[in-house]
C-alpha positions in Angstrom: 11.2 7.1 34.9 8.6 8.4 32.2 8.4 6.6 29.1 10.6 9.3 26.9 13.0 8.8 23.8 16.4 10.2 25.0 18.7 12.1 23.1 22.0 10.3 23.1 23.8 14.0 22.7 22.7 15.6 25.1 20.7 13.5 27.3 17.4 15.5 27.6 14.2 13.6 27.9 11.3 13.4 25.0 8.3 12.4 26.8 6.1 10.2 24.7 2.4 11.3 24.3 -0.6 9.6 22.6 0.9 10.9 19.7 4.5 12.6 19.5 5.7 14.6 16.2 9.2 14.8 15.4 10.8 17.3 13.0 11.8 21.1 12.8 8.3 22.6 12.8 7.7 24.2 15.9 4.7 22.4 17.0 6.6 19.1 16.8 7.2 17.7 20.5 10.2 16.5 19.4 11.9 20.0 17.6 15.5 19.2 15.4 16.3 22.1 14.2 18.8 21.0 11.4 17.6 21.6 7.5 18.1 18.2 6.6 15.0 17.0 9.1 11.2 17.5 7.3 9.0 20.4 9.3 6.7 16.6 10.2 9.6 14.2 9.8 8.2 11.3 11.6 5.5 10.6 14.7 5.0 8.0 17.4 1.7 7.1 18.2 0.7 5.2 21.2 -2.2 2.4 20.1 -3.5 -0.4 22.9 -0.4 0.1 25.7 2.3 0.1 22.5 4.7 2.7 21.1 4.4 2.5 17.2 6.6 4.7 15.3 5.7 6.2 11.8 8.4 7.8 9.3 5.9 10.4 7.3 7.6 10.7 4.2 10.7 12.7 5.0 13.2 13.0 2.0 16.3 12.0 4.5 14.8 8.8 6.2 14.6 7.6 9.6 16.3 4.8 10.6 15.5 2.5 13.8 18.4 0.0 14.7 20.1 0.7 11.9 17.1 -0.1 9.1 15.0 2.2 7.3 11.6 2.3 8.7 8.9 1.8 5.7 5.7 1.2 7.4 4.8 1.3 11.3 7.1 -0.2 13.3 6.3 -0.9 16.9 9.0 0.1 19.5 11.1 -1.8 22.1 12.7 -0.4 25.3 15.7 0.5 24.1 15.7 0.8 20.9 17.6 3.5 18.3 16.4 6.1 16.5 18.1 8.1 14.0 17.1 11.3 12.3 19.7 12.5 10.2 22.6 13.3 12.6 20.1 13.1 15.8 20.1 10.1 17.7 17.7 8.8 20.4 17.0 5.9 22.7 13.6 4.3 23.6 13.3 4.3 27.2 10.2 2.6 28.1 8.8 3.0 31.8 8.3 -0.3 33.6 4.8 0.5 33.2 4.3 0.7 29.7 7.2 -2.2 28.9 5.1 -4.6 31.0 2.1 -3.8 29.5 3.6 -4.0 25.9 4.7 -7.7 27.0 1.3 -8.7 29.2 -1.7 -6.6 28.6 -3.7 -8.6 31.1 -1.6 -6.7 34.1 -2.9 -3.2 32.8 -6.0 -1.6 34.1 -9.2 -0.9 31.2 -10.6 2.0 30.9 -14.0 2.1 31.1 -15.7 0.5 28.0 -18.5 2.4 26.0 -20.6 1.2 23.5 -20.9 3.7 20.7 -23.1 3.7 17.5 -20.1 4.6 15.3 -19.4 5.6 11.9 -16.6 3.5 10.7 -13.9 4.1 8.5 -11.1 1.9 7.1 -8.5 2.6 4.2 -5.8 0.0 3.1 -3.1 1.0 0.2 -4.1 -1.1 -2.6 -0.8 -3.5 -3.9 1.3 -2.7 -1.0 3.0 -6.3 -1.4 4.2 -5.5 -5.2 5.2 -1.8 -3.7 7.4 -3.3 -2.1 9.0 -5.9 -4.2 9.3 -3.1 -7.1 10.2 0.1 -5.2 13.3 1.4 -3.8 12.8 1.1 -0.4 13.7 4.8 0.0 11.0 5.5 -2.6 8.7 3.3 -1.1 9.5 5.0 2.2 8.4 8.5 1.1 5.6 7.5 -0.6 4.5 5.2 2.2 5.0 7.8 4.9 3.3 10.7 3.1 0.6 8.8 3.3 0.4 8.6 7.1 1.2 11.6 7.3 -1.8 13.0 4.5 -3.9 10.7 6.4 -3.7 11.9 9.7 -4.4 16.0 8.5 -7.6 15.0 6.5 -8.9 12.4 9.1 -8.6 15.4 11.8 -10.0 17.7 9.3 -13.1 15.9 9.0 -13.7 15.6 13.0 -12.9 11.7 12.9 -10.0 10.2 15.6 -7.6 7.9 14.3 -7.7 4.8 16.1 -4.3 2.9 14.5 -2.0 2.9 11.9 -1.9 -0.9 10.9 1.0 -1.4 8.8 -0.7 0.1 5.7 -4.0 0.7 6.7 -5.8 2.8 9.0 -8.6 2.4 11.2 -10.8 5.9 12.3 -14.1 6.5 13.6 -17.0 9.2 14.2 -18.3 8.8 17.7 -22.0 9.1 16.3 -23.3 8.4 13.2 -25.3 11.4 12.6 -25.5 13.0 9.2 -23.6 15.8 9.4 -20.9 12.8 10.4 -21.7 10.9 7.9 -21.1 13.5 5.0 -18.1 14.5 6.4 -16.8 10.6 6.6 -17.9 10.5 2.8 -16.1 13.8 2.0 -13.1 12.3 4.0 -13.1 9.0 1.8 -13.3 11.3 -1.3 -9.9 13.4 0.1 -8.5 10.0 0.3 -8.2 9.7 -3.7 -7.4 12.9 -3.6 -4.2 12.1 -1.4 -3.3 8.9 -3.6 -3.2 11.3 -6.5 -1.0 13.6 -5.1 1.4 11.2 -3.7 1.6 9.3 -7.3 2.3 13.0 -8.5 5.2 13.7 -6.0 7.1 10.5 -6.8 5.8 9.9 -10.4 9.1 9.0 -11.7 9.6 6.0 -9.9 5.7 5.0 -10.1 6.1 5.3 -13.7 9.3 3.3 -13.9 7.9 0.4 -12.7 4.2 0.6 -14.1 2.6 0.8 -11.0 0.1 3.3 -9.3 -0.7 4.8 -6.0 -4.3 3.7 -4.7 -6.4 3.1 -1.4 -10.0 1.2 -1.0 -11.6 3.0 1.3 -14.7 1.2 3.6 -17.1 3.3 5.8 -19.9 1.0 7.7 -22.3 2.3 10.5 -22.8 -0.1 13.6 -22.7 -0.4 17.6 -19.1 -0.6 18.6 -17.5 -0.8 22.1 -14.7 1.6 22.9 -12.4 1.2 25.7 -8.6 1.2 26.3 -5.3 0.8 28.1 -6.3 4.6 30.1 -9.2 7.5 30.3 -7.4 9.0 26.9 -6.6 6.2 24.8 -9.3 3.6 23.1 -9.7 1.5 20.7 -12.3 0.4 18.5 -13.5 -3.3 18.9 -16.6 -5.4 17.7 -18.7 -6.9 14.9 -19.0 -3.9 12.7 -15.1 -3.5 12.6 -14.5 -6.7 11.3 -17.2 -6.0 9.2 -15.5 -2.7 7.7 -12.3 -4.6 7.2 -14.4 -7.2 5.1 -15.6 -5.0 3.0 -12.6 -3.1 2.2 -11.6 -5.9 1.2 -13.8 -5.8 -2.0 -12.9 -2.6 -3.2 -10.5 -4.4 -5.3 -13.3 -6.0 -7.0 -16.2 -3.5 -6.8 -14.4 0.3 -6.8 -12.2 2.0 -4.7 -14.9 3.3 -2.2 -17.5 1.2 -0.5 -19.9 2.3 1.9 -22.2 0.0 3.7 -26.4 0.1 3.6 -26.5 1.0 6.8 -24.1 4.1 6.1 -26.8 4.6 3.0 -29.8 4.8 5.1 -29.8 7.9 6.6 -29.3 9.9 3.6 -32.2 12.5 2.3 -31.2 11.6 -1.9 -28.9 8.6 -2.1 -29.4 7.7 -5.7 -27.3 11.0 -6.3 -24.1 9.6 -4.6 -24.5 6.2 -4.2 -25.0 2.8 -6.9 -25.6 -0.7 -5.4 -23.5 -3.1 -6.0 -25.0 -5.8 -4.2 -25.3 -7.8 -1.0 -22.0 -9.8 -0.4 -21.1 -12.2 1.6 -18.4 -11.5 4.3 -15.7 -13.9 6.2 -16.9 -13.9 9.9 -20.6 -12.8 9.2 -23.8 -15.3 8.4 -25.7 -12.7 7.1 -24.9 -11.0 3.9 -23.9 -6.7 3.5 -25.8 -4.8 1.3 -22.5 -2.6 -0.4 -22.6 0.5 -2.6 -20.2 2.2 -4.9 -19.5 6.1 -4.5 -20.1 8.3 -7.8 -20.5 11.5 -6.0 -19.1 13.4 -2.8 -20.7 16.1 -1.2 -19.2 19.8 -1.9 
């Protein structure tokens, strides 16, 4: 048996790809054609040998085992899904269920070693989000995001590596400059994205004081890419550690941080960029030169 959700209805068979799209759009692998489902209601994506399963903002909800899926959940062989009046089961092949419980009995793919461009956003406050939202609210908002995320990360050339509960991790597989303005015009789309979510659920933002925001980090460095098959890697190595770090200042320094070693390439960089100094980062001895962003390309 393929990994596949089935449909408890009528018992047809959903494979599962790298990345499955559920809703009543017609390029969604998964097609429910009842008005109550969004066009891109929700997607599973498949990161290191695991299922993960992302609601993307849909006004109805998703629901696995009976809870109302807020951020990425990862999936279990035989788990529910429901989507509105569609219901499905997880049905994991013995494959993919033993890798999910012992990666060390899956076989690598070939690892590369890439000079990457490296980007990482988080959604600022997610903690008090959660503790002040609705969860339906938060829900929405939370899911928009993914799925905002995922359009402007492919619109810019760069592959998602993972969803992370509320963060993402993407990458350019070289950090030329024509990369590295598009990964700078991507991190400027981001605010665009938090703006427009705080705008489509306002109300509730407003009710509680709070705002929509994510730091954004984009580092250049050698990473190695490999992965549970030929199709699916992941990102792993100094530099990614290091991008998280950072990202983790842009609560301090502004909500987009780029790296000196993102900086260097660039013909004018006094027009886009200010330094903000050299910082100390957990895991590193030697300090990273950071900058601000005051400008993004056109």
């Amino acid at each position: 048996m393929n990994t596949c959700l089935e449909d408890t209805a009528t018992g047809e068979n959903f494979p599962l790809l790298a990345v499955t799209q559920i809703g009543r759009a017609p390029d969604c692998e998964v097609l429910i054609k009842d008005p109550r489902v969004s066009r891109h209601h929700a997607m599973i994506r498949k990161v290191e040998g695991s299922y993960y399963f992302y609601e993307l903002g849909s006004f109805n909800g998703t629901y696995v085992n009976d809870r109302r899926v807020t951020t990425g959940h990862k999936l279990e062989n035989g788990d529910q899904l429901t989507v509105v009046d569609s219901h499905f089961v997880v049905r994991l092949s013995e494959e993919d269920a033993s890798t999910s419980d012992d990666m060390l009995g899956a076989t690598m793919g070939a690892i590369q070693r890439l000079d990457a461009i490296i980007f990482v956003s988080d959604v600022q406050g997610f903690t008090t989000l959660s503790e002040r939202l609705p969860p339906e609210e938060l829900a929405q908002a939370i899911g928009s995001w993914y799925r905002y995320v995922d359009e402007l990360l492919v619109a810019y050339g760069a592959t998602a590596d993972k969803f992370v509960g509320d963060a993402v991790l993407a990458y350019w597989r070289t950090s030329t400059l024509d990369n590295r303005v598009n990964a700078l015009k991507a991190a400027g789309a981001m605010q665009s994205t938090c703006d427009r979510i705080y705008q489509d659920h306002r109300e509730a933002f407003d009710s509680t004081g709070l705002q929509f925001r994510s730091g954004v980090a984009v580092h250049v460095g050698s990473v190695a890419c490999g992965g549970m098959s030929s199709t699916e890697h992941t990102l792993l190595g100094d530099a990614v550690n290091a991008t998280f770090r950072v990202e983790g200042l842009t609560r301090q320094l502004g909500n987009v941080l780029v790296t000196d070693s993102f900086v260097e390439q660039w013909p004018e960089p006094d027009l886009f960029f200010d330094s903000v100094g050299s910082h100390q980062v957990k895991g590193r001895a030697q300090e990273v030169g950071v900058f601000s962003v005051k400008a993004y390309p056109e």
